[in-house]
C-alpha positions as CSV (number, residue, x, y, z in Angstrom):
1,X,113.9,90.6,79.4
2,X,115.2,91.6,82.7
3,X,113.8,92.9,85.5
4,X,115.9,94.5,88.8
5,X,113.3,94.0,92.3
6,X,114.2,96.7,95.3
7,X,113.5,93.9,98.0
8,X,115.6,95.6,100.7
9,X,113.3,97.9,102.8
10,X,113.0,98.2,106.3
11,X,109.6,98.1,106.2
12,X,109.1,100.5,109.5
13,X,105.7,101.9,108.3
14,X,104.1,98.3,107.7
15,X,105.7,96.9,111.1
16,X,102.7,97.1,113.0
17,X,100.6,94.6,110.6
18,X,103.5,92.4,109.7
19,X,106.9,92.4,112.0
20,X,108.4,88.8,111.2
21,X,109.0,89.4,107.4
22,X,111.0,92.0,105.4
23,X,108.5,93.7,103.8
24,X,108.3,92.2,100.0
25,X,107.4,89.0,101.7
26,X,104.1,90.6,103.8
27,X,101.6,88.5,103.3
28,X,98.7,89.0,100.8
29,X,96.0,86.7,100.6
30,X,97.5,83.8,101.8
31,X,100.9,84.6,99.5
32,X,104.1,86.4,100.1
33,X,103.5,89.7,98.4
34,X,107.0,89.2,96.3
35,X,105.8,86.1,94.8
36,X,102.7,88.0,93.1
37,X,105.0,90.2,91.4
38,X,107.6,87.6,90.2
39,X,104.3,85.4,88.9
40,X,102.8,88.3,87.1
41,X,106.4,88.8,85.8
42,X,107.2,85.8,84.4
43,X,103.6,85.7,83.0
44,X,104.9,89.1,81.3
45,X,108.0,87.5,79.6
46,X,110.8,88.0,82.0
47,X,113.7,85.6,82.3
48,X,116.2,87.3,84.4
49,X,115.4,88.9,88.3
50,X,117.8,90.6,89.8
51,X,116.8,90.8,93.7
52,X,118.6,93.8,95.7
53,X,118.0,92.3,99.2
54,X,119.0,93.8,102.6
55,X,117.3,93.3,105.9
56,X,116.3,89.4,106.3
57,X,117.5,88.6,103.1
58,X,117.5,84.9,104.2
59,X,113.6,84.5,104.4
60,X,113.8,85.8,100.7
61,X,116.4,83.4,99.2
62,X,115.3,80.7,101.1
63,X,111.7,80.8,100.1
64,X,112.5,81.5,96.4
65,X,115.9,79.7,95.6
66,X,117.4,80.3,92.3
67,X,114.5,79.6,90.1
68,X,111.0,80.4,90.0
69,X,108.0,80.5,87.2
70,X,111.1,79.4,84.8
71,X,112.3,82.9,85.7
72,X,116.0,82.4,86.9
73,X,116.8,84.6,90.1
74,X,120.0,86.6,91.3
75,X,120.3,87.9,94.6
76,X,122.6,91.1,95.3
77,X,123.1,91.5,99.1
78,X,124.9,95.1,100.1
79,X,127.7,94.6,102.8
80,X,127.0,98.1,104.2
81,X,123.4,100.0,103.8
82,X,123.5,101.7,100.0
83,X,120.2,103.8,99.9
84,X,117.8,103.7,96.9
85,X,120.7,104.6,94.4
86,X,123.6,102.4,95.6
87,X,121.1,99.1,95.6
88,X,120.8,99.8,92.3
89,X,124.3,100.5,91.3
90,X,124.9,97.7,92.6
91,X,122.5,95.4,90.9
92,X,123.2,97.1,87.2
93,X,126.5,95.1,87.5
94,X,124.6,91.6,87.0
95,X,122.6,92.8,84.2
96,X,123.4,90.9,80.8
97,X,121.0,93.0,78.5
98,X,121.1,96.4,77.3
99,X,118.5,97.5,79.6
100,X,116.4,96.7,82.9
101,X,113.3,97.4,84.0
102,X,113.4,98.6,87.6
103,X,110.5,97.8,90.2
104,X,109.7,98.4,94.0
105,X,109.2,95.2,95.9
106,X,106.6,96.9,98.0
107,X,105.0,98.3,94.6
108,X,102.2,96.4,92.4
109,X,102.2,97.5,89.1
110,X,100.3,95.6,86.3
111,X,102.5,97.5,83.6
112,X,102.0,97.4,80.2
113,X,105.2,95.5,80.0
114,X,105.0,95.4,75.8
115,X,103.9,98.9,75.0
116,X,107.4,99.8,77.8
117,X,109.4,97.7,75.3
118,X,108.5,99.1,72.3
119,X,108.7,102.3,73.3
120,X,112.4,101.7,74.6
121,X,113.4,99.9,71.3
122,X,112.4,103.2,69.4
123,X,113.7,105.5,71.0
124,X,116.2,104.1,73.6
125,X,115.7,106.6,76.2
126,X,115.5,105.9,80.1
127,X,112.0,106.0,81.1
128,X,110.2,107.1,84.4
129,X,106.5,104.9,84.8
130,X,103.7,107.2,85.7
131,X,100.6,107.0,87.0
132,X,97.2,108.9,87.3
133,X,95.9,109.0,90.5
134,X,92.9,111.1,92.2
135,X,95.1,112.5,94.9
136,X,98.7,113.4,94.6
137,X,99.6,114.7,98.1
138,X,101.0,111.3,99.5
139,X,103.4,110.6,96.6
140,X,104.0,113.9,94.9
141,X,103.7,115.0,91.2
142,X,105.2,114.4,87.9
143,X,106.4,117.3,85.5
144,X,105.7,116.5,82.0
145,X,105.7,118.4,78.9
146,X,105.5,116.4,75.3
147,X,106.3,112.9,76.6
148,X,109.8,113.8,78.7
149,X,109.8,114.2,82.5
150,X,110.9,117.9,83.8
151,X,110.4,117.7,87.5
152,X,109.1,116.8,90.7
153,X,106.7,118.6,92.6
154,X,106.2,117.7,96.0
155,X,103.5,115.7,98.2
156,X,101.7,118.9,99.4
157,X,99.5,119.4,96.0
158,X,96.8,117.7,96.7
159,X,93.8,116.8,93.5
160,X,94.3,114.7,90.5
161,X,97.1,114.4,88.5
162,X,100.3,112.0,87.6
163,X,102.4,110.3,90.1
164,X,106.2,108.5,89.8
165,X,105.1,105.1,89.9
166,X,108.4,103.7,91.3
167,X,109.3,101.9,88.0
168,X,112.0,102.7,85.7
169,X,113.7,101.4,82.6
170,X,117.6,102.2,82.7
171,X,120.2,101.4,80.3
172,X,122.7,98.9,81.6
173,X,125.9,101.6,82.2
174,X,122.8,104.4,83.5
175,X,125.0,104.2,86.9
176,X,128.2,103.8,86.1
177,X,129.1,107.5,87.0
178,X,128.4,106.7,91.1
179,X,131.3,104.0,92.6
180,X,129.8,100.6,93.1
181,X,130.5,100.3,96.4
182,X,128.7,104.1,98.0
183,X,125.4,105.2,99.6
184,X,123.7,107.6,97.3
185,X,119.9,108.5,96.8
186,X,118.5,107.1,93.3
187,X,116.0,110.3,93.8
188,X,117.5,112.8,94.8
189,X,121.6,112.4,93.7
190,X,120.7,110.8,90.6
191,X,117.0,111.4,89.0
192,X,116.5,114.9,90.2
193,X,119.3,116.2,88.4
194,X,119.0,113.9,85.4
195,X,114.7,114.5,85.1
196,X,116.2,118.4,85.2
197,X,118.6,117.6,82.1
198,X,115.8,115.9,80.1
199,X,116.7,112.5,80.1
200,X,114.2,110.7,81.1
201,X,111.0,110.1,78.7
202,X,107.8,109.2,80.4
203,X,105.6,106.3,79.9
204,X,101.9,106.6,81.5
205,X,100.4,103.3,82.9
206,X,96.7,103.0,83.0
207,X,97.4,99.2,85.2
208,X,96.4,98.5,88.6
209,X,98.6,100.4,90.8
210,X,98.6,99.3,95.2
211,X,101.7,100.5,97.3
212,X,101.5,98.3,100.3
213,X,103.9,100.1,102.1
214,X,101.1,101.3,104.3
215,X,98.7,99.4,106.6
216,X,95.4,100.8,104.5
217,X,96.5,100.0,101.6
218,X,98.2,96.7,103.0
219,X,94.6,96.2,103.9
220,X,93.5,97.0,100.5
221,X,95.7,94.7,98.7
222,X,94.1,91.8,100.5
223,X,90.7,91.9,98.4
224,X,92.5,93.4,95.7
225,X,94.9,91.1,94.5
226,X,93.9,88.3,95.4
227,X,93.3,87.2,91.6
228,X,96.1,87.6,90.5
């Protein structure tokens, strides 16, 4: 399996706790915070990473090298800034498979990585991760009606419900419709308009979910994964 990492960010709203790193390499309990998710990645079955790296990409590639956990490891550096949706674009060209799973590299997700598979191999249909969460309000909410995404709502509802957990499964050519080399927005120029078409089934996680892309839960993640 193969697995495309968003390991780009700026980082601006973590820059007051950690201001030396790019953001996927914050350090949690004593441990870059990208290392965590390639180790619970390769303990998932992976083989292939693609890393989409921007802003101090050398402290990534330098720390990691080609190979790590017996996962091999590409790096895809943009020339120019590409957004969300051109990072992507771009990495989609060195996947070998079929499909990819797509994951934030400020995201943990303990995903059901098997149940994702199986559920792609039935029905092979683009999939958007969700999550329950007690409050909505910071991430916004998904639509869902009978296992296909129909919308997003946005961050003011506050009160239980599901969330876009910032993982995807995308079919190799999902792309190919934006040019390789252009900024776009993965949410808004691609997965709004698609989610409003009905092409993207939904798959609900129940695992450990921590965005660190915040100081409290930056904080957070310190205690909370420090097992794994």
């Amino acid at each position: 399996m193969e697995a495309i990492i968003l390991a780009g960010g700026l980082g601006t709203r973590l820059r007051k706790v950690v201001a030396d790193v790019p953001k996927p390499m914050a350090p949690i309990a004593g441990r870059p915070f990208l290392e965590i998710l390639l180790d619970v990645l390769a303990r998932k079955g992976f083989k292939r990473i693609i890393l989409s790296v921007g802003f101090m990409a050398e402290k990534v590639s330098s720390y990691f090298g080609s190979l790590h956990a017996g996962m091999d490891l590409i790096y895809v550096m943009e020339d120019q800034p590409l957004g969300t949706g051109g990072g992507v674009r771009l990495s989609l060209e060195q996947v070998v498979s079929d499909h990819v799973f797509v994951f934030n590299g400020d995201t943990f997700l303990d995903l059901e990585i098997d149940q994702v598979e199986q559920q792609w191999q039935s029905r092979r249909h683009p999939i958007i991760v969700g999550r329950a969460v007690a409050d909505t309000s910071r991430y916004g909410r998904l639509l869902v009606s009978d296992g296909v995404v129909q919308g997003f709502a946005g961050k003011d509802i506050a009160g239980p419900g599901l969330i876009n957990a910032g993982c995807y499964v995308f079919k190799r050519q999902q792309l190919d419709d934006f040019p390789a080399d252009q900024p776009f927005s993965l949410e808004s120029d691609f997965l709004a308009p698609a989610v409003a078409r009905g092409e993207f089934d939904v798959f609900v996680t129940a695992g450990k979910f921590i965005d660190i892309g915040v100081p409290e839960d930056f904080l957070r993640a310190q205690t909370e994964l420090a097992g794994f």
